[in-house]
C-alpha positions in Angstrom: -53.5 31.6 29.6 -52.4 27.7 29.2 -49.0 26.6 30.5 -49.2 25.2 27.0 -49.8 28.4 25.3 -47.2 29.8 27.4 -44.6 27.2 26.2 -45.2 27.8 22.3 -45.2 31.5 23.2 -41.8 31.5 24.7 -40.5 28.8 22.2 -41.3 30.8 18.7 -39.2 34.0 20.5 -36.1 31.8 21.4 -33.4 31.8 19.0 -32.8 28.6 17.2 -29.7 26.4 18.8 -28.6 24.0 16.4 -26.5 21.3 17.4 -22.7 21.5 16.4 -23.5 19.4 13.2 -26.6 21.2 12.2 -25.0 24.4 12.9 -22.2 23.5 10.7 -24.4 22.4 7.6 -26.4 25.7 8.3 -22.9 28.2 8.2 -21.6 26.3 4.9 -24.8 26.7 2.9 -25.2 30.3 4.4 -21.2 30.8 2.9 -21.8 28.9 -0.1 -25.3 31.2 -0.7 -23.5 34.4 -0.3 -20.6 33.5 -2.1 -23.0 33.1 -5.2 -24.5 36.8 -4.6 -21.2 37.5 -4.3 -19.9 35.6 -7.7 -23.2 37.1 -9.4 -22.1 40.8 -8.6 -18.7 40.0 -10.5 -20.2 38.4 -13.2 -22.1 41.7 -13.5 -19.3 44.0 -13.3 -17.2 42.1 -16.0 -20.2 41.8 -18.1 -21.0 45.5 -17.7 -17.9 46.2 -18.9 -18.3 44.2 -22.5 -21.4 46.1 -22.6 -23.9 43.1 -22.5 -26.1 44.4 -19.5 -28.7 47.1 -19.6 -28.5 49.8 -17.2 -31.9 49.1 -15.3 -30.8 45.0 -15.5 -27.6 46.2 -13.6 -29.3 48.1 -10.8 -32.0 45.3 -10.3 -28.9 42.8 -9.7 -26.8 44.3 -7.8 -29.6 44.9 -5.6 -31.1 41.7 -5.2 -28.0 40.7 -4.7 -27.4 42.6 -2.0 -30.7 42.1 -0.5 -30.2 38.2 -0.5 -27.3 38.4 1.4 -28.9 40.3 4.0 -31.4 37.7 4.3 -29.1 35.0 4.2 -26.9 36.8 7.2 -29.8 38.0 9.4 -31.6 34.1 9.3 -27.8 32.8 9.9 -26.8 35.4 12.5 -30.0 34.9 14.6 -28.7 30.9 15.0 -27.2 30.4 18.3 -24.1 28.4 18.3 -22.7 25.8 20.9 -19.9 27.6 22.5 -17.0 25.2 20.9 -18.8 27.2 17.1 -18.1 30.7 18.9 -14.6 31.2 16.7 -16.5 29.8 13.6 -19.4 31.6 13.9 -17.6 34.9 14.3 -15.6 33.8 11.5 -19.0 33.1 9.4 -20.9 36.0 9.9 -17.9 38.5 9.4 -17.7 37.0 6.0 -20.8 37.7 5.3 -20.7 41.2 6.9 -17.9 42.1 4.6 -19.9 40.6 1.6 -22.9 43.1 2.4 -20.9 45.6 2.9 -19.1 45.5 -0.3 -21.9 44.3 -2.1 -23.3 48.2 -1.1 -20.6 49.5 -3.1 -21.3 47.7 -6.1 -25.1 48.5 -6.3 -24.1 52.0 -4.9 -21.5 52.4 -8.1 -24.0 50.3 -10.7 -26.9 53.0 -9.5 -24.3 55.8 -9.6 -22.8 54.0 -13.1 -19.7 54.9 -11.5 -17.9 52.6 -14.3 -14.1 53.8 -13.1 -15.2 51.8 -9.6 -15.9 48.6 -11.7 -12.6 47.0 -11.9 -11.7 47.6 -8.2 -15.0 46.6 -7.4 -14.3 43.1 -9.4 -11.3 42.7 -7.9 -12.2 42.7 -4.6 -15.6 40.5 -5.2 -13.3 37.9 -7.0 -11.1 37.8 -3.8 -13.5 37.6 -1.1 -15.6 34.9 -3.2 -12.7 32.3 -2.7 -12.5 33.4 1.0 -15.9 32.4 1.0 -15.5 29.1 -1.2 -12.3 28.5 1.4 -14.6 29.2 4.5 -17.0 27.1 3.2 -14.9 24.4 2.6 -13.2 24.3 6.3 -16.0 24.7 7.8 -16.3 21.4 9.8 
């Protein structure tokens, strides 16, 4: 085999390293694209509740929803950060974490049409999308 060959080889299975500005852009847009999963899934839920969303509709959000943010966490989470981005990166991806996690719940209520869950549900995706929005924001 090349040393040239070799070199690609090793260089498509390293994980990206960003520099501390790069890095940065990268964690706001990954914040800012699962707070809008995040803001979708409440949107949902409150319009669920006037009765403006079909049943099937519901279940194909919540779930794309839910899958985006695992795409969005897996590409961010597989960036390696310059030490000085440790705290923020740890910051970053439990954010999103929390957002898959509780974006679960939602598609697992929607699916279940678990409607008594809806307005805790809401509440919580209303708070945790301005802790994304705030993240996003600080993020420097």
């Amino acid at each position: 085999m090349s040393t040239t060959l070799l070199v690609l080889l090793a260089a498509a299975c390293a994980p990206q390293a960003p520099d501390h500005s790069s890095w940065t852009d990268q964690g706001r847009q990954a914040l800012e694209d699962t707070a809008s999963e995040v803001a979708t899934a409440a949107l949902l839920l409150r319009l669920e509740q006037q009765g403006k969303v079909p049943g099937k509709y519901q279940q194909v959000v919540a779930q794309d929803s839910e899958s985006a943010v695992g795409a969005v966490l897996a590409k961010f989470g597989g960036e390696q950060p310059e030490p000085r981005d440790d705290p923020a990166y740890t910051r970053v991806t439990g954010l999103m974490s929390d957002a898959s996690d509780l974006l679960s719940e939602v598609r697992i209520a929607v699916v279940r049409r678990d409607t008594g869950a809806y307005p805790g549900l809401l509440d919580r995706l209303e708070r945790l999308d301005r802790r994304l929005t705030e993240a996003a924001e600080g993020l420097r």
